[in-house]
N, C-alpha and C positions, 0 to 999 in steps of 0.2 A: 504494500500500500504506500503509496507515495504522499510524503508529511511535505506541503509547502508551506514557505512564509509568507504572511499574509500583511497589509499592512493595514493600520487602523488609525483613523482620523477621530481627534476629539473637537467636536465643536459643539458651541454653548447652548444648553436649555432654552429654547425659543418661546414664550408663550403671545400670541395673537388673535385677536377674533376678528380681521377681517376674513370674508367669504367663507364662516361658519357658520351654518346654520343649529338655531337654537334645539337643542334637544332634549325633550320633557321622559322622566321615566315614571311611570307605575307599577308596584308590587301585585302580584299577580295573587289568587285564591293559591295557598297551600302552592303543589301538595305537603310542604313541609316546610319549618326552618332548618334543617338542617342543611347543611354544606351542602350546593349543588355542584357537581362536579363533569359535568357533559350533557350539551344540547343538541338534539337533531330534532328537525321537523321537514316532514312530506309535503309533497305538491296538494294534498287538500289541507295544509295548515296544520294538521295534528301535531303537540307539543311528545318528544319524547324526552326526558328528563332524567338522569340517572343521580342517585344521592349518596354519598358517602355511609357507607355501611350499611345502607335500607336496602337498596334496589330500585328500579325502574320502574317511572310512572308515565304513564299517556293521559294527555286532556285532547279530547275532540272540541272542544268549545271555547279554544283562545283562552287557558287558563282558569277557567271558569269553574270546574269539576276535573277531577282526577281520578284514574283508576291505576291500583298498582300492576303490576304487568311481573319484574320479578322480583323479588323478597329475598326471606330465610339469611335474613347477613350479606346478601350478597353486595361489592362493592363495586361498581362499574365506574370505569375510567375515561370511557371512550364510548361514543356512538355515533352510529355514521349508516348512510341510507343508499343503496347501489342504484345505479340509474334506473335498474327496472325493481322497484321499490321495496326492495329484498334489505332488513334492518337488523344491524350488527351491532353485537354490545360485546367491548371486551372489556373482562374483568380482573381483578386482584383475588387470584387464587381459582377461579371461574375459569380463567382462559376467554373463547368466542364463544359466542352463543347467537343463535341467530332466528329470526322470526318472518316466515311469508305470508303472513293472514295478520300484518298492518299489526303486531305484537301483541295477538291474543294468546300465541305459543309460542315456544321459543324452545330451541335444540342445539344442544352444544355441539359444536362443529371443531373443535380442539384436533381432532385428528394424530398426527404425528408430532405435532411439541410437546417438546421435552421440560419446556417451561412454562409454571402455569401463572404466573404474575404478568396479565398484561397491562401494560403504561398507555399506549396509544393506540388507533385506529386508526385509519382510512384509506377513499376509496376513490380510483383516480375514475376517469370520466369514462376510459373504457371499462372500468368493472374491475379492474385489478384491487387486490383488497392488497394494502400493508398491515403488518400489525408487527411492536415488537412486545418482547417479554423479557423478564428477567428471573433471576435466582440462583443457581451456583454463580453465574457470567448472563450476559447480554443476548438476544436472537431478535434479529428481522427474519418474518416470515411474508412471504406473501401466496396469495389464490387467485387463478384466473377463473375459477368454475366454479364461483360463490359460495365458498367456505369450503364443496367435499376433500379437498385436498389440498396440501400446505409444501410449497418448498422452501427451505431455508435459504433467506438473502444473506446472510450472513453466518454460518455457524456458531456453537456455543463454544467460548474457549477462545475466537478470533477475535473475540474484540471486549470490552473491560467498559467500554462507553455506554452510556443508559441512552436511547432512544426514548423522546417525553413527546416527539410532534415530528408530523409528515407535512408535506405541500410540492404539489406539481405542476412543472412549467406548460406553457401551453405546447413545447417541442418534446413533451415526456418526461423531461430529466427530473427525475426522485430527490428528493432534499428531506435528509432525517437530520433532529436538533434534540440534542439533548447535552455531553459533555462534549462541544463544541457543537459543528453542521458536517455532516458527510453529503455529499450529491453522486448519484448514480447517472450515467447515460445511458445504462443498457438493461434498464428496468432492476436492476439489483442483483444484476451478476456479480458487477465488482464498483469498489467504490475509492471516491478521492475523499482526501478529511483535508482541508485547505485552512480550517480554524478551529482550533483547540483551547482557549485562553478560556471561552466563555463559558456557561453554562447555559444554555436556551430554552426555553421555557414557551416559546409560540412560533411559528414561524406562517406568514403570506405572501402570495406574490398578487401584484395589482397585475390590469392589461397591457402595460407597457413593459414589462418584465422584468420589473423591479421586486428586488425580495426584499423583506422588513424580519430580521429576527427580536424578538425581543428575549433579554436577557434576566440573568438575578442579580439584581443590586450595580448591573452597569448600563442600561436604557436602552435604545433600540438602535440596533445594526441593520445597515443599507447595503447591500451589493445591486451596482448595476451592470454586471459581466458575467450574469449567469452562476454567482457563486466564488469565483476564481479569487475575488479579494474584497475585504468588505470596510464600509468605514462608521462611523459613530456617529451620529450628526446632534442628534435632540433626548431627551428625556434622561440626560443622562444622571446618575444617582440614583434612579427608580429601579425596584425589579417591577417589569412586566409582565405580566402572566395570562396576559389573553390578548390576541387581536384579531380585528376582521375588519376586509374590505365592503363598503354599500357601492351599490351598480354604479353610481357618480363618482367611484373613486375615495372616494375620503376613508379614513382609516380610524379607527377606534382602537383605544389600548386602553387594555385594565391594567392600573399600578397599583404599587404599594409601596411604601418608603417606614418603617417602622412599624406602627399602630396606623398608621394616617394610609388608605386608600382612594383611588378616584377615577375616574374614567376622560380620558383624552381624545380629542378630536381633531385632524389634519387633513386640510384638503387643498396641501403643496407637497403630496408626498413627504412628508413628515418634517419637512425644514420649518414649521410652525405649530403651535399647539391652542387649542384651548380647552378649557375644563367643560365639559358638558354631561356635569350628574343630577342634578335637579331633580330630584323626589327622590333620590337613591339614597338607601341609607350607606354608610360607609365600610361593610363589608366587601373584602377583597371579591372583585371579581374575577370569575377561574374560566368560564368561557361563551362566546356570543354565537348569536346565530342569527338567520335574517332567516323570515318567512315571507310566504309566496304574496302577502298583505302589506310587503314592503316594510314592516317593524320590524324592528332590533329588540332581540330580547337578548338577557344577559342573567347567568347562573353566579350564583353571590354564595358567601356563606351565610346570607341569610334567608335564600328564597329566591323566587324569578322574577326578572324585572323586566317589563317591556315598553318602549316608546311611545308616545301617547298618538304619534303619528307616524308615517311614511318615510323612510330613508330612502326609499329607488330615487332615479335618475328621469326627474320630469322638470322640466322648464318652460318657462313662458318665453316663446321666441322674438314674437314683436307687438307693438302696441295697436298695430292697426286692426278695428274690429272688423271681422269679417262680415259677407252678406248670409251665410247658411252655416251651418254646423257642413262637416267635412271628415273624410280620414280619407289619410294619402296610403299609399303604397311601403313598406318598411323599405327602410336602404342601408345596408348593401340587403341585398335578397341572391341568390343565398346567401348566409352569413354564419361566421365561425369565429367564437362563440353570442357577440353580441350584432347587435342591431337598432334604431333608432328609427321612431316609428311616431309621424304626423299628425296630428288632428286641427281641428279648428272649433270655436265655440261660440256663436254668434249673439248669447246671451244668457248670462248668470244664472248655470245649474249647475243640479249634481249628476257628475259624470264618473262610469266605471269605465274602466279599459282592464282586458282579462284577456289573456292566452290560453288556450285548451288545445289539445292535444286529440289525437283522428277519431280516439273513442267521446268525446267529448267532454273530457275532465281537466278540469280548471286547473293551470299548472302556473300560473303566476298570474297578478292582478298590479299594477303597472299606474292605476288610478284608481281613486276609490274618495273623493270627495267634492265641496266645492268650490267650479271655475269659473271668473268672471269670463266676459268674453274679450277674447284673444286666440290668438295661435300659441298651438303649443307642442313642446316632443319629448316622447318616453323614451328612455334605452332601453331594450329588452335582454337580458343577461343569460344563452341556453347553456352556460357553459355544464350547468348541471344537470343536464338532460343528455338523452340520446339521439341522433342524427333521425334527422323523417319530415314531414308537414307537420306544420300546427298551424293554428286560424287565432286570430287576436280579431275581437270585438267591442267595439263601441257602445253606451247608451248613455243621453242624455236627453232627458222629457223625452218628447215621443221618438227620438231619433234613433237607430240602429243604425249598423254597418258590420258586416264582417268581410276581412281581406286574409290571404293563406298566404302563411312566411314559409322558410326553407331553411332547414338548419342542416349543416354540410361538416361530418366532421374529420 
């Protein structure tokens, strides 16, 4: 394995709020205070929630009500939902378990590891599952044929580094972070370790192909070379421990700095910051998730917190009113993984815009309240879908429209 030096820039803690938009949090029903320790949610909205040492709860109704899903001690670390909506939870001493009926049941899929402590999940856009695990030493595993079968990316004994978070570039290449960042090009055959100093605790890549790792107690690391070298720019002194990109790009990090917690917000690719936790209370946040309703919900150690509105990527494009309501055509058509998609309003309603998919199931909603009149444009984000048609539709007062996009991947 080839050890290179890497070089790393320190520049100073920035905080800003121009071109941040304000963002409100609310505490969600249950299903518990306890430590929330991983979020996933499906294309109709379902909350999948995993809690330190309970197990795994699902809310069909935006938090509303909860039903537990799995129990008995168990402590899930990770969950993550495969393009064809097959839902993985891997555990601390559980190993994978996995669920095809929307997590009414759930079957351990463990197969051939050796070790049953797993740290992380995830699942890249073709269906490839990573996961690592620890206990005598360190393993990456991954699965192409959803969970029956496991190959070792890494052997037990190779390697001494904890694996805590995966993240894939849009060209495939694997990026594991835990004591330092390893990246893979050949799906986890063999791997470079380019930085070892940190400890990493989150890692993202935006659509430009910039990676954000966030670190423990040294703030957030930037490579824009694919990995090869990385530098420090903003947050620094904080551990971060959670981030996520919204379809506009801006970037969310949950910190902590002692006792004192907070959640950050950057939409110049992290060379600025502003605090945006408003109703949160100050429990460390461990990790976020965006639903198909365009909210940001976030696992705390106190419970789930979700935004009181819309993070997607919708903008008013100009001020001239139009003569009718409208929807254009998306562009680029096809498009891989995003797209940007037209409308017009010719006066003050309320407007949905919703994507569904050939069966006719809602797989993102893009708009969902009210617009004065103007023009206006959504980004639509497939990267977490699977290549095919989908149709995105229009309503406001008595107006409809449906037009068919092309996702190419």
């Amino acid at each position: 394995m080839r050890h290179l030096m890497t070089p790393i820039f320190l520049v100073l803690f920035t905080l800003a709020s121009v071109g941040d938009a304000q963002v409100i949090w609310q505490k969600l029903n249950g299903p518990t205070d306890h430590s929330i320790q991983c979020i996933a949610i499906d294309t109709s909205g379902h909350l999948f929630v995993g809690t330190q040492n309970i197990g795994v709860y699902r809310s069909t109704d935006d938090g509303n009500t909860w039903q537990a899903r799995i129990q008995n001690g168990n402590d899930p670390r990770a969950l993550a939902i495969s393009p064809s909506g097959i839902i993985f939870c891997g555990s601390w001493g559980a190993c994978v378990q996995r669920s095809t009926d929307n997590g009414l049941n759930w079957k351990n899929v463990t197969g051939n590891m050796t070790n049953k402590q797993v740290l992380t999940l995830a699942i890249k856009s073709d269906g490839t599952i990573f996961t690592s695990s620890t206990g005598l030493s360190s393993c990456v595993y991954c699965s192409t044929d959803s969970g029956a079968s496991w190959a070792s990316s890494w052997a037990a004994g190779t390697l001494t580094e904890w694996v805590k978070t995966f993240a894939f570039g849009s060209d495939g290449t694997v990026y594991a972070g835990g004591t330092g960042i390893h990246y893979s090009t050949d799906n986890g055959s063999t791997w470079q370790y380019p930085l070892q100093r940190y400890t990493i605790n989150a890692l993202v890549i935006n659509a430009g192909g910039e990676i954000f790792a966030g670190t423990e107690s040294n703030g957030l690391l930037t490579s824009t070379d694919k990995g090869k070298s990385w530098s420090l720019p903003t947050l620094s002194g904080l551990t971060v421990k959670a981030l996520i990109i919204d379809p506009k790009g801006r970037i969310y990090a949950g910190t902590t700095t002692g006792k004192v917690s907070a959640i950050y917000q950057s939409s110049d690719a992290g060379a600025t910051w502003t605090e945006t936790d408003s109703g949160m209370s100050k429990s460390t946040v461990s990790c976020f998730a965006i639903g198909p309703n365009g909210h940001l919900y976030a696992g705390t150690g106190g419970g789930v917190y979700e935004t009181t509105g819309s993070v997607a990527a919708e903008e008013k494009v100009e001020k001239a009113v139009p003569q009718a309501f409208s929807l254009s055509q998306n562009y680029p058509n096809p498009f891989n993984p995003t797209t940007t998609i037209e409308y017009a309003v010719s006066s003050k309603q309320y407007v949905w815009l919703n994507v569904y998919n050939v069966l006719g199931e809602k797989v993102a909603t893009l708009v969902n309240e009210t617009k004065s009149a103007g023009r206006y444009h959504a980004k639509f984000d497939g990267s977490s879908l699977p290549s095919g048609v989908y149709f995105y539709r229009i309503q406001a007062a008595t107006y409809t429209e449906t037009k068919k996009l092309l996702l190419m991947k």
